[in-house]
Residue frames as qw, qx, qy, qz and C-alpha x, y, z in Angstrom:
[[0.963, 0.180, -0.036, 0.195, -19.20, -41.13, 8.84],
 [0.536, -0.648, 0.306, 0.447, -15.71, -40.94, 10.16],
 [0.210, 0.783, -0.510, -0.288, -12.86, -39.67, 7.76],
 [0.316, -0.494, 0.809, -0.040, -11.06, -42.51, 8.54],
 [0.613, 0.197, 0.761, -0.080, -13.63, -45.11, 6.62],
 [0.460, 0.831, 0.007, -0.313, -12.95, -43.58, 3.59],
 [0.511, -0.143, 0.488, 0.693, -10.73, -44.42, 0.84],
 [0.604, 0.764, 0.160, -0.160, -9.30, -43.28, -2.39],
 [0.727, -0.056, 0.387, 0.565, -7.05, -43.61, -4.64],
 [0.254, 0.839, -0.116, -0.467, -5.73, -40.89, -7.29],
 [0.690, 0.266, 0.447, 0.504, -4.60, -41.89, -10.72],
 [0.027, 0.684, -0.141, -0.715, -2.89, -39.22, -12.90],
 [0.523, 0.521, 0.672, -0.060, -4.24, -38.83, -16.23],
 [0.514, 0.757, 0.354, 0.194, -3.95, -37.67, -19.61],
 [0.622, 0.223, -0.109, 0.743, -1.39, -35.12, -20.68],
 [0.079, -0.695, -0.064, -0.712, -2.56, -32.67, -18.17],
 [0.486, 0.040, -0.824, 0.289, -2.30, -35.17, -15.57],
 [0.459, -0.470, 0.292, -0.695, -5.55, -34.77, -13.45],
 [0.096, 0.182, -0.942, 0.265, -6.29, -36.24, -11.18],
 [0.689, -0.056, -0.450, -0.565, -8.96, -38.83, -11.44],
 [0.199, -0.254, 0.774, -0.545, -9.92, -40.33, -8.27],
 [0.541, -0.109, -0.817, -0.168, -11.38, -43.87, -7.00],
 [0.130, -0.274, 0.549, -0.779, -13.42, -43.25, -3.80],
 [0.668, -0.246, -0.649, -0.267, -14.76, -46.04, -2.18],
 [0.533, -0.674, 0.314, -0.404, -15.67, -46.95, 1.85],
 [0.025, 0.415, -0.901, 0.122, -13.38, -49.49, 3.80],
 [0.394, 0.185, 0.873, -0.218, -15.15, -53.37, 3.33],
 [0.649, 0.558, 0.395, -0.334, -16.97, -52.39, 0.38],
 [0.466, 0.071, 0.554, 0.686, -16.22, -52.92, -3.32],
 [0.250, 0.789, 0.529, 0.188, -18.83, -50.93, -4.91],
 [0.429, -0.504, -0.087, 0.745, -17.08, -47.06, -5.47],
 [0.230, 0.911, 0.229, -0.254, -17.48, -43.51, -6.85],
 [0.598, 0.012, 0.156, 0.786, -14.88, -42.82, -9.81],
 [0.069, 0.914, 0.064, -0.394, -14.61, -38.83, -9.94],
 [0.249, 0.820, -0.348, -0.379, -13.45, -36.60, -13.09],
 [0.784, 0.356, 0.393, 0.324, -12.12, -39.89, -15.72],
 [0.187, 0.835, -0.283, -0.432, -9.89, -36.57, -17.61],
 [0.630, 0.582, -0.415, -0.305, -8.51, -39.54, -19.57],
 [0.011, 0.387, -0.886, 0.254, -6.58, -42.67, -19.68],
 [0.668, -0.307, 0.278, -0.618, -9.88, -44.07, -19.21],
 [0.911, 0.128, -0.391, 0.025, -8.70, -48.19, -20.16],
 [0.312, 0.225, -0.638, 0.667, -5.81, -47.49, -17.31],
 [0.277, -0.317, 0.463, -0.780, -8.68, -46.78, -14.70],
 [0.843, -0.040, -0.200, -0.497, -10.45, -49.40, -15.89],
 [0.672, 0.169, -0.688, 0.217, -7.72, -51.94, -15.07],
 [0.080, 0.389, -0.528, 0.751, -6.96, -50.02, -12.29],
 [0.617, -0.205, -0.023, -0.759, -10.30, -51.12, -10.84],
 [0.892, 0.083, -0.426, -0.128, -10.02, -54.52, -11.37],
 [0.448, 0.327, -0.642, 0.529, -6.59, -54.70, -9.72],
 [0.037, -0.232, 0.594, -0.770, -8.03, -53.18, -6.46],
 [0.196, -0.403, -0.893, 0.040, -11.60, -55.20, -6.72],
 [0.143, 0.404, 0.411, -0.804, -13.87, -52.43, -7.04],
 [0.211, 0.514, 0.780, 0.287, -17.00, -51.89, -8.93],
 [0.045, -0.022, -0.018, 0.999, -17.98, -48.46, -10.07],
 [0.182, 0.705, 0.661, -0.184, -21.83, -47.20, -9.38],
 [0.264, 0.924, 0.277, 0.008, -21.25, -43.90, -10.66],
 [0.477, 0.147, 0.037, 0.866, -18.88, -41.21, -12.28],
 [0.244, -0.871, -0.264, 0.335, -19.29, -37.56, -10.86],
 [0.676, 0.410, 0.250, 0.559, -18.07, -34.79, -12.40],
 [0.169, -0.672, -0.380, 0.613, -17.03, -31.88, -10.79],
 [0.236, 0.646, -0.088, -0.721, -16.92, -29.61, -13.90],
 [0.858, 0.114, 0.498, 0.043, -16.90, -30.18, -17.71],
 [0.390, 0.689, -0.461, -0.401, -13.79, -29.21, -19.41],
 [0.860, 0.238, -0.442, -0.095, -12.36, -32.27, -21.49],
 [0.457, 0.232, -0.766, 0.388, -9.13, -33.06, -19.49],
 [0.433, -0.119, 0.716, -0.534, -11.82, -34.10, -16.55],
 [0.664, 0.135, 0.497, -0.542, -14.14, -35.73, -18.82],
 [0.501, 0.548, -0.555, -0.376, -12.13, -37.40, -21.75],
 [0.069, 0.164, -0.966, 0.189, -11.74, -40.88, -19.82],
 [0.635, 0.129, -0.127, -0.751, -15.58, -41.38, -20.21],
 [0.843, 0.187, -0.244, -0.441, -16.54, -43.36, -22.61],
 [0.574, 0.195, -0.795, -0.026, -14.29, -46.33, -21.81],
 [0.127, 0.029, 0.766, -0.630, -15.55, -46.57, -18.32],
 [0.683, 0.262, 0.276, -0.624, -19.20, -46.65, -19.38],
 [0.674, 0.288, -0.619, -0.281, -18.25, -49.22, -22.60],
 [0.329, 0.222, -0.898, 0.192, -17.36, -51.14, -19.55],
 [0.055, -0.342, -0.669, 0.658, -19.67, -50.54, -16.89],
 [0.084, 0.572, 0.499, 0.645, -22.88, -49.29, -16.94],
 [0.181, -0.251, -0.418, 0.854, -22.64, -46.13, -14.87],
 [0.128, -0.875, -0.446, -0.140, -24.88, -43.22, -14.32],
 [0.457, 0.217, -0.084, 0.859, -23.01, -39.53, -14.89],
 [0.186, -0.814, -0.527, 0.157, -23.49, -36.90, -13.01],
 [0.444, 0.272, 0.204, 0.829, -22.88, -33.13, -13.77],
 [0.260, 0.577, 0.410, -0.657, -24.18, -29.87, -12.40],
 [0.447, 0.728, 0.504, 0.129, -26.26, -28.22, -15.86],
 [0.014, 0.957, -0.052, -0.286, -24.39, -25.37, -16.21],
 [0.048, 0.679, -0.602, -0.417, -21.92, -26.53, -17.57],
 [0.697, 0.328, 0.637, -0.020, -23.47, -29.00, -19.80],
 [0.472, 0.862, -0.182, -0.030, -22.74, -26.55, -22.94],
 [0.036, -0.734, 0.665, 0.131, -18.61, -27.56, -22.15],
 [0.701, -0.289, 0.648, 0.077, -19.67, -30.84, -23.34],
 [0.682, 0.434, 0.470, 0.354, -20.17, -30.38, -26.80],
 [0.101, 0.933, -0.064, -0.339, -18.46, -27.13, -27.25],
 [0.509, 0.800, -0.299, 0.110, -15.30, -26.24, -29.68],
 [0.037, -0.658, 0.722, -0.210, -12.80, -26.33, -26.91],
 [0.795, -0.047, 0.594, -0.111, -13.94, -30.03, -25.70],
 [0.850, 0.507, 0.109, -0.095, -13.81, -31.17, -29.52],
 [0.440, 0.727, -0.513, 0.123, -11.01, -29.42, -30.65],
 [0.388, -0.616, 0.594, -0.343, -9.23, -31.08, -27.22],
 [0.893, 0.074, 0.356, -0.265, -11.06, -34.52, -27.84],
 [0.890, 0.448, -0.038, -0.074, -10.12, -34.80, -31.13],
 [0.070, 0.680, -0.716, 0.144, -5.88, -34.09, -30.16],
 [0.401, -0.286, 0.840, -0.227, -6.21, -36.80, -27.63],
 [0.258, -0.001, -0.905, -0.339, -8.07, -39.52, -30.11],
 [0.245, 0.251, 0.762, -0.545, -10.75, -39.21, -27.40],
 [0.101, -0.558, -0.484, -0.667, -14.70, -38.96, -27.60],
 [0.098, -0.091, 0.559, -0.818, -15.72, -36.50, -24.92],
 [0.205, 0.374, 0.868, -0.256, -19.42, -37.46, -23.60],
 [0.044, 0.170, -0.027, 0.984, -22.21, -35.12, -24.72],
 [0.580, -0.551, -0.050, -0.598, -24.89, -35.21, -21.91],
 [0.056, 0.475, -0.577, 0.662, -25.67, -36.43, -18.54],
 [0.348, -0.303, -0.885, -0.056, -27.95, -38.45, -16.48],
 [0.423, -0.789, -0.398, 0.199, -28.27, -36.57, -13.06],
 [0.008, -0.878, 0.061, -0.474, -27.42, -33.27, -11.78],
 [0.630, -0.218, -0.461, 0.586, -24.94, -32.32, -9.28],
 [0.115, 0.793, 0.254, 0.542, -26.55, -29.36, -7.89],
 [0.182, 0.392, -0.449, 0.782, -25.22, -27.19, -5.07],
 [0.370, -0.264, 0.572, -0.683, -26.91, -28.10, -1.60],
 [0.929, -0.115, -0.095, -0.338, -28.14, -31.75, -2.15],
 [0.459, -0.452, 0.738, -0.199, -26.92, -34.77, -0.50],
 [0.768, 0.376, -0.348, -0.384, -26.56, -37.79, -2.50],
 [0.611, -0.401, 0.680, -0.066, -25.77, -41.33, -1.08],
 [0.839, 0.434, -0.324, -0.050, -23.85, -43.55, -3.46],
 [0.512, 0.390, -0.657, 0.393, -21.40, -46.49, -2.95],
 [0.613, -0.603, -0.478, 0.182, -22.69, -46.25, 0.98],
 [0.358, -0.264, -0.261, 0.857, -20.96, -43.13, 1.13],
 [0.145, 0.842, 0.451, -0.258, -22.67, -39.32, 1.53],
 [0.333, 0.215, 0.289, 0.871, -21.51, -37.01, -1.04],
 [0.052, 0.848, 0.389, -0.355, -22.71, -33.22, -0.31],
 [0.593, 0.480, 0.285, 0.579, -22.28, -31.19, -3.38],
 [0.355, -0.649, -0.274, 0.615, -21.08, -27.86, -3.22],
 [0.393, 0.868, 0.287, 0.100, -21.68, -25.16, -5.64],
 [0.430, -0.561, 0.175, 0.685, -18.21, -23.53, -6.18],
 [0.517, 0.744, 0.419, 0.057, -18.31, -21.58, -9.25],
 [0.295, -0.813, 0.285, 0.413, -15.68, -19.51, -11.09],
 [0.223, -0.274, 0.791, 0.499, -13.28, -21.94, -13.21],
 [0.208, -0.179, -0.714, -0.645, -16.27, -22.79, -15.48],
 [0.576, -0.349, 0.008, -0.739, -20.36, -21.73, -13.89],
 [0.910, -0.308, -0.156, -0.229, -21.62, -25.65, -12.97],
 [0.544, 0.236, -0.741, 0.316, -17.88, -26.07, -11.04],
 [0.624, -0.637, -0.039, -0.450, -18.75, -27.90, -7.80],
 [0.228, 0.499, -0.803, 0.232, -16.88, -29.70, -5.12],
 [0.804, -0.025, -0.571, -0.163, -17.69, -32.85, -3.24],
 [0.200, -0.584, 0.523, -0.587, -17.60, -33.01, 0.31],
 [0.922, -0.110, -0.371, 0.006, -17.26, -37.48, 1.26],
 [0.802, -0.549, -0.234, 0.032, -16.74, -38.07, 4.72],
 [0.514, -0.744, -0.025, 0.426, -14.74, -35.19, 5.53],
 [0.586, -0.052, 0.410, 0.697, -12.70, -35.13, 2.58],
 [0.383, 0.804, 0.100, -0.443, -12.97, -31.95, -0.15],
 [0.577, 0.186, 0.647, 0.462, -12.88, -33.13, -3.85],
 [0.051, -0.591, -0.126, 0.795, -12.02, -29.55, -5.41],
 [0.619, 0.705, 0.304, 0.165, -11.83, -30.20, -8.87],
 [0.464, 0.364, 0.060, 0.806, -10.31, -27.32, -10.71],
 [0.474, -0.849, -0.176, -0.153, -11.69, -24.52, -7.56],
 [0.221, -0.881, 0.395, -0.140, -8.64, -25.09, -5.53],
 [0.962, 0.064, -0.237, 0.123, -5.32, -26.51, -5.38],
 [0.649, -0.508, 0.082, 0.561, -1.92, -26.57, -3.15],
 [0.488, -0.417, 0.011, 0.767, -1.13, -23.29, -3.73],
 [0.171, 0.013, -0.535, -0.827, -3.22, -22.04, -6.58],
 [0.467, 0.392, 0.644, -0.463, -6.44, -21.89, -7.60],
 [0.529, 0.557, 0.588, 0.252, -8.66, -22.87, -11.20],
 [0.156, -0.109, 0.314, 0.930, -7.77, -20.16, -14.05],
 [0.262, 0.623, 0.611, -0.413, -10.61, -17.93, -15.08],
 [0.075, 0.452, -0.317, -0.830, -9.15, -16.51, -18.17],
 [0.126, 0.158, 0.902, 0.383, -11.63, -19.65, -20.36],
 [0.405, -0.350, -0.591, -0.604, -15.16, -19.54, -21.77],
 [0.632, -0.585, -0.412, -0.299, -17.45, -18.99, -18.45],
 [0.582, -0.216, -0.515, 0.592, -14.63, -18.37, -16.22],
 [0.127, -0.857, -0.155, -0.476, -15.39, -15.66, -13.61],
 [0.407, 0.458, -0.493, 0.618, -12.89, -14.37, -11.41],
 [0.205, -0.395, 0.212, -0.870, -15.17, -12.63, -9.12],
 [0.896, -0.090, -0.215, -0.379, -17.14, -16.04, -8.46],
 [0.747, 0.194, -0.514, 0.374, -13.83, -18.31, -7.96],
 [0.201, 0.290, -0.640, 0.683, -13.13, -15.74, -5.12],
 [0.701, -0.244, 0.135, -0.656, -16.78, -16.22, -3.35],
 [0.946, -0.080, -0.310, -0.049, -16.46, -19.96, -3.65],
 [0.590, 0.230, -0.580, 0.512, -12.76, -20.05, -2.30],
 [0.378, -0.374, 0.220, -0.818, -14.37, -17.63, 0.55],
 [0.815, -0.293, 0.180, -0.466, -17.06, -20.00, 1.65],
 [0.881, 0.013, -0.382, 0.279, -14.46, -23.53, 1.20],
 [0.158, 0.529, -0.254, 0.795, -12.42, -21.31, 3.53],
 [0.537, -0.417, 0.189, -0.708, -14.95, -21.68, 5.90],
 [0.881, 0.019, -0.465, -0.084, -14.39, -25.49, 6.12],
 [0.677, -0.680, 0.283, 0.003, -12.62, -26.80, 9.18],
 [0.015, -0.897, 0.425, 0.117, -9.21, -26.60, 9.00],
 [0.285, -0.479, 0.817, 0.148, -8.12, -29.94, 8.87],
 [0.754, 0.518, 0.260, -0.308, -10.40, -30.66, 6.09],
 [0.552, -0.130, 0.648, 0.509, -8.01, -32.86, 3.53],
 [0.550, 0.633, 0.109, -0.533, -8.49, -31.37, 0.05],
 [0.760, 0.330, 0.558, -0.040, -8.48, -33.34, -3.34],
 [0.126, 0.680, -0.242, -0.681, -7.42, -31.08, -5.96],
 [0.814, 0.571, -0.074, -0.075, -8.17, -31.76, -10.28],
 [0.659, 0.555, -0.285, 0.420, -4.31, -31.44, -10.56],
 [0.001, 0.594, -0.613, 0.521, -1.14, -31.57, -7.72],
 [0.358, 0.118, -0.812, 0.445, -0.77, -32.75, -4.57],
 [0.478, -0.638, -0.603, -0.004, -3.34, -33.23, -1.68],
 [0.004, 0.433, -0.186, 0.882, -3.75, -30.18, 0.85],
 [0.127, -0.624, -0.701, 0.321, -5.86, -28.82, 3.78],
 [0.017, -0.868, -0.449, -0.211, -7.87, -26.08, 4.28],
 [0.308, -0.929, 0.037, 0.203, -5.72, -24.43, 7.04],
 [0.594, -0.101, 0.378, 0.703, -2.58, -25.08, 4.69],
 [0.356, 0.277, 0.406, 0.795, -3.85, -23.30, 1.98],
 [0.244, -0.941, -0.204, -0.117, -5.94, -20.63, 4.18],
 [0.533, -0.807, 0.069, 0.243, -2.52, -19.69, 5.63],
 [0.517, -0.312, 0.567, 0.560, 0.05, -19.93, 2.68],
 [0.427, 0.618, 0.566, 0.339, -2.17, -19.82, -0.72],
 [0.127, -0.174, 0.066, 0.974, -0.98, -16.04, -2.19],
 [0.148, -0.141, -0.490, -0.848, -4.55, -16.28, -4.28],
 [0.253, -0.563, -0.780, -0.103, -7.13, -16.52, -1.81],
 [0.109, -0.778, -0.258, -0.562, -9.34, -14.31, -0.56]]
Protein backbone atom coordinates (compact mmCIF):
# COMPACT_ATOMS: atom_id res chain seq x y z
CA UNK A 1 0.00 0.00 0.00
CA UNK A 2 1.39 3.26 -1.17
CA UNK A 3 2.32 5.98 1.53
CA UNK A 4 0.40 8.25 -0.23
CA UNK A 5 -3.20 6.42 0.63
CA UNK A 6 -2.72 7.02 4.00
CA UNK A 7 -3.97 9.57 6.26
CA UNK A 8 -3.75 10.99 9.68
CA UNK A 9 -4.35 13.43 11.66
CA UNK A 10 -2.53 14.38 15.11
CA UNK A 11 -4.40 15.96 17.94
CA UNK A 12 -2.36 17.27 20.94
CA UNK A 13 -3.47 16.13 24.19
CA UNK A 14 -3.54 16.45 27.76
CA UNK A 15 -1.03 18.52 29.67
CA UNK A 16 1.83 16.68 28.22
CA UNK A 17 0.51 17.23 24.89
CA UNK A 18 0.92 13.82 23.06
CA UNK A 19 0.22 13.20 20.41
CA UNK A 20 -2.81 11.15 19.73
CA UNK A 21 -3.28 10.26 16.23
CA UNK A 22 -6.36 9.45 13.78
CA UNK A 23 -5.12 7.08 11.02
CA UNK A 24 -7.38 6.21 8.50
CA UNK A 25 -7.00 5.18 4.42
CA UNK A 26 -8.12 7.78 1.68
CA UNK A 27 -12.20 6.87 0.72
CA UNK A 28 -12.75 5.13 3.82
CA UNK A 29 -14.36 6.26 7.09
CA UNK A 30 -13.68 3.44 9.29
CA UNK A 31 -9.97 4.41 11.20
CA UNK A 32 -7.31 3.42 13.77
CA UNK A 33 -7.16 6.05 16.77
CA UNK A 34 -3.51 5.51 18.34
CA UNK A 35 -2.34 6.44 22.08
CA UNK A 36 -5.97 8.62 23.34
CA UNK A 37 -3.13 10.27 26.30
CA UNK A 38 -6.22 12.37 27.06
CA UNK A 39 -8.68 14.90 26.02
CA UNK A 40 -10.52 11.93 25.09
CA UNK A 41 -14.34 13.99 24.49
CA UNK A 42 -12.08 16.44 22.08
CA UNK A 43 -11.14 13.29 19.90
CA UNK A 44 -14.33 12.19 20.07
CA UNK A 45 -15.76 15.29 18.39
CA UNK A 46 -12.87 15.43 16.48
CA UNK A 47 -14.08 12.28 14.74
CA UNK A 48 -17.30 13.28 14.01
CA UNK A 49 -16.14 16.54 12.40
CA UNK A 50 -13.93 14.56 9.91
CA UNK A 51 -16.63 11.51 9.42
CA UNK A 52 -14.71 8.75 10.73
CA UNK A 53 -15.58 5.74 12.69
CA UNK A 54 -13.06 4.19 14.99
CA UNK A 55 -12.51 0.11 14.81
CA UNK A 56 -9.83 0.11 17.20
CA UNK A 57 -7.43 2.01 19.67
CA UNK A 58 -3.70 0.75 19.66
CA UNK A 59 -1.46 1.51 22.10
CA UNK A 60 1.99 1.81 21.65
CA UNK A 61 2.98 1.71 25.35
CA UNK A 62 1.13 2.14 28.71
CA UNK A 63 2.09 5.12 30.64
CA UNK A 64 -1.11 7.30 31.47
CA UNK A 65 -0.43 10.45 29.32
CA UNK A 66 -0.92 7.81 26.21
CA UNK A 67 -3.71 6.05 27.74
CA UNK A 68 -5.82 8.59 29.87
CA UNK A 69 -8.23 9.52 26.81
CA UNK A 70 -9.66 5.90 27.00
CA UNK A 71 -12.51 5.56 28.53
CA UNK A 72 -14.45 8.28 26.70
CA UNK A 73 -13.72 6.83 23.36
CA UNK A 74 -14.96 3.37 24.33
CA UNK A 75 -18.22 5.07 26.41
CA UNK A 76 -18.70 6.08 22.87
CA UNK A 77 -17.73 3.50 20.61
CA UNK A 78 -17.29 0.11 21.11
CA UNK A 79 -13.64 -0.46 20.31
CA UNK A 80 -11.29 -3.27 20.85
CA UNK A 81 -7.72 -2.15 22.72
CA UNK A 82 -4.77 -3.30 21.91
CA UNK A 83 -1.47 -3.41 23.98
CA UNK A 84 1.70 -5.45 23.88
CA UNK A 85 1.53 -7.54 27.70
CA UNK A 86 4.41 -6.26 29.05
CA UNK A 87 3.42 -3.50 29.90
CA UNK A 88 0.04 -4.34 31.09
CA UNK A 89 1.32 -3.88 34.90
CA UNK A 90 1.58 0.30 33.79
CA UNK A 91 -2.05 0.02 33.73
CA UNK A 92 -2.96 -0.28 37.12
CA UNK A 93 0.21 0.76 38.71
CA UNK A 94 0.86 3.86 41.29
CA UNK A 95 2.29 6.10 38.67
CA UNK A 96 -0.90 5.64 36.21
CA UNK A 97 -3.26 6.30 39.36
CA UNK A 98 -1.45 8.77 41.04
CA UNK A 99 -1.37 10.57 37.24
CA UNK A 100 -5.12 9.53 36.58
CA UNK A 101 -6.32 10.77 39.55
CA UNK A 102 -4.41 14.68 38.90
CA UNK A 103 -6.06 14.70 35.55
CA UNK A 104 -9.81 13.64 36.90
CA UNK A 105 -9.16 10.75 34.49
CA UNK A 106 -9.86 6.86 34.76
CA UNK A 107 -6.91 5.16 33.16
CA UNK A 108 -8.11 1.63 31.58
CA UNK A 109 -6.99 -1.48 33.48
CA UNK A 110 -6.67 -4.31 30.83
CA UNK A 111 -6.76 -5.09 27.24
CA UNK A 112 -8.37 -7.06 24.59
CA UNK A 113 -5.52 -8.03 22.08
CA UNK A 114 -1.89 -7.97 22.08
CA UNK A 115 0.40 -5.95 20.09
CA UNK A 116 3.23 -8.22 19.86
CA UNK A 117 6.49 -7.59 18.01
CA UNK A 118 6.51 -9.33 14.45
CA UNK A 119 2.73 -9.75 13.64
CA UNK A 120 0.82 -8.07 11.02
CA UNK A 121 -2.55 -6.96 11.79
CA UNK A 122 -5.10 -5.58 9.19
CA UNK A 123 -7.55 -3.07 10.61
CA UNK A 124 -9.51 -0.13 9.06
CA UNK A 125 -8.19 -1.74 5.48
CA UNK A 126 -4.92 -0.70 6.47
CA UNK A 127 -1.68 -3.17 7.48
CA UNK A 128 -0.23 -2.30 10.71
CA UNK A 129 3.22 -4.30 11.39
CA UNK A 130 4.08 -4.04 14.99
CA UNK A 131 7.43 -3.56 16.03
CA UNK A 132 8.90 -4.50 19.26
CA UNK A 133 10.95 -1.40 20.35
CA UNK A 134 11.63 -1.65 23.92
CA UNK A 135 13.44 0.64 26.37
CA UNK A 136 11.01 3.65 27.48
CA UNK A 137 8.78 1.08 29.29
CA UNK A 138 9.41 -3.25 28.20
CA UNK A 139 5.90 -3.76 25.92
CA UNK A 140 7.00 -0.18 23.97
CA UNK A 141 6.29 -0.91 20.29
CA UNK A 142 6.00 1.06 17.14
CA UNK A 143 3.62 0.76 14.25
CA UNK A 144 4.74 0.60 10.88
CA UNK A 145 1.08 1.75 8.38
CA UNK A 146 1.87 2.11 4.94
CA UNK A 147 5.21 3.41 5.22
CA UNK A 148 4.67 5.62 7.99
CA UNK A 149 6.55 4.94 11.69
CA UNK A 150 4.19 5.56 14.71
CA UNK A 151 7.09 5.80 17.45
CA UNK A 152 5.32 6.39 20.45
CA UNK A 153 7.63 7.43 23.20
CA UNK A 154 10.99 5.27 21.27
CA UNK A 155 11.84 8.21 19.17
CA UNK A 156 11.32 11.72 18.52
CA UNK A 157 12.79 14.88 16.41
CA UNK A 158 15.75 15.03 18.14
CA UNK A 159 15.44 12.96 21.24
CA UNK A 160 14.51 9.87 22.26
CA UNK A 161 11.87 8.19 25.25
CA UNK A 162 13.53 8.73 28.89
CA UNK A 163 14.58 5.59 30.66
CA UNK A 164 15.10 6.98 34.05
CA UNK A 165 10.94 5.37 34.97
CA UNK A 166 9.77 2.01 36.33
CA UNK A 167 10.94 -0.60 33.43
CA UNK A 168 12.90 1.85 31.57
CA UNK A 169 16.12 0.35 30.12
CA UNK A 170 18.61 2.36 28.52
CA UNK A 171 20.51 -0.41 27.02
CA UNK A 172 17.20 -1.69 25.18
CA UNK A 173 16.04 1.96 23.89
CA UNK A 174 19.53 1.90 22.17
CA UNK A 175 18.92 -1.71 20.34
CA UNK A 176 15.48 -0.62 19.27
CA UNK A 177 16.67 2.91 17.98
CA UNK A 178 19.53 0.62 16.20
CA UNK A 179 17.17 -1.61 14.32
CA UNK A 180 14.36 1.68 13.46
CA UNK A 181 17.65 3.03 12.09
CA UNK A 182 17.59 0.45 9.75
CA UNK A 183 14.33 1.75 8.16
CA UNK A 184 14.60 3.49 4.84
CA UNK A 185 15.46 6.80 5.08
CA UNK A 186 12.61 8.54 3.99
CA UNK A 187 10.48 6.69 6.33
CA UNK A 188 8.09 9.67 7.92
CA UNK A 189 8.12 9.17 11.70
CA UNK A 190 5.14 9.85 14.15
CA UNK A 191 6.50 10.64 17.41
CA UNK A 192 4.20 10.39 21.20
CA UNK A 193 5.24 14.12 21.57
CA UNK A 194 6.81 17.01 18.87
CA UNK A 195 6.92 17.36 15.50
CA UNK A 196 6.95 14.72 12.63
CA UNK A 197 10.52 13.50 11.38
CA UNK A 198 12.33 10.93 9.14
CA UNK A 199 14.56 8.37 9.66
CA UNK A 200 17.50 9.92 7.68
CA UNK A 201 16.77 13.31 9.64
CA UNK A 202 17.16 11.92 12.80
CA UNK A 203 19.91 9.17 11.72
CA UNK A 204 22.02 12.20 10.71
CA UNK A 205 21.32 14.99 13.36
CA UNK A 206 19.74 13.07 16.57
CA UNK A 207 22.93 13.58 19.30
CA UNK A 208 21.20 10.32 21.17
CA UNK A 209 21.28 7.65 18.78
CA UNK A 210 23.26 4.94 18.42
Amino acid sequence: MAPDTIRSEALAVGPLETNAYLVWREGRSDCLVIDPGGEGERIVARLRALGLVPVAILLTHGHMDHVSGVAPLLREHALPLYLNPADQPFLDSEMNRTFAAQLGTVPPTTFDHPLTGGTVLTLAGLDIEVLATPGHTPGSVSLLIGGRLYSGDTLFSGSVGRTDLPGGDFHQLQDSLARLCRLPGDTPVFPGHGEETTIAIETESNPYLP
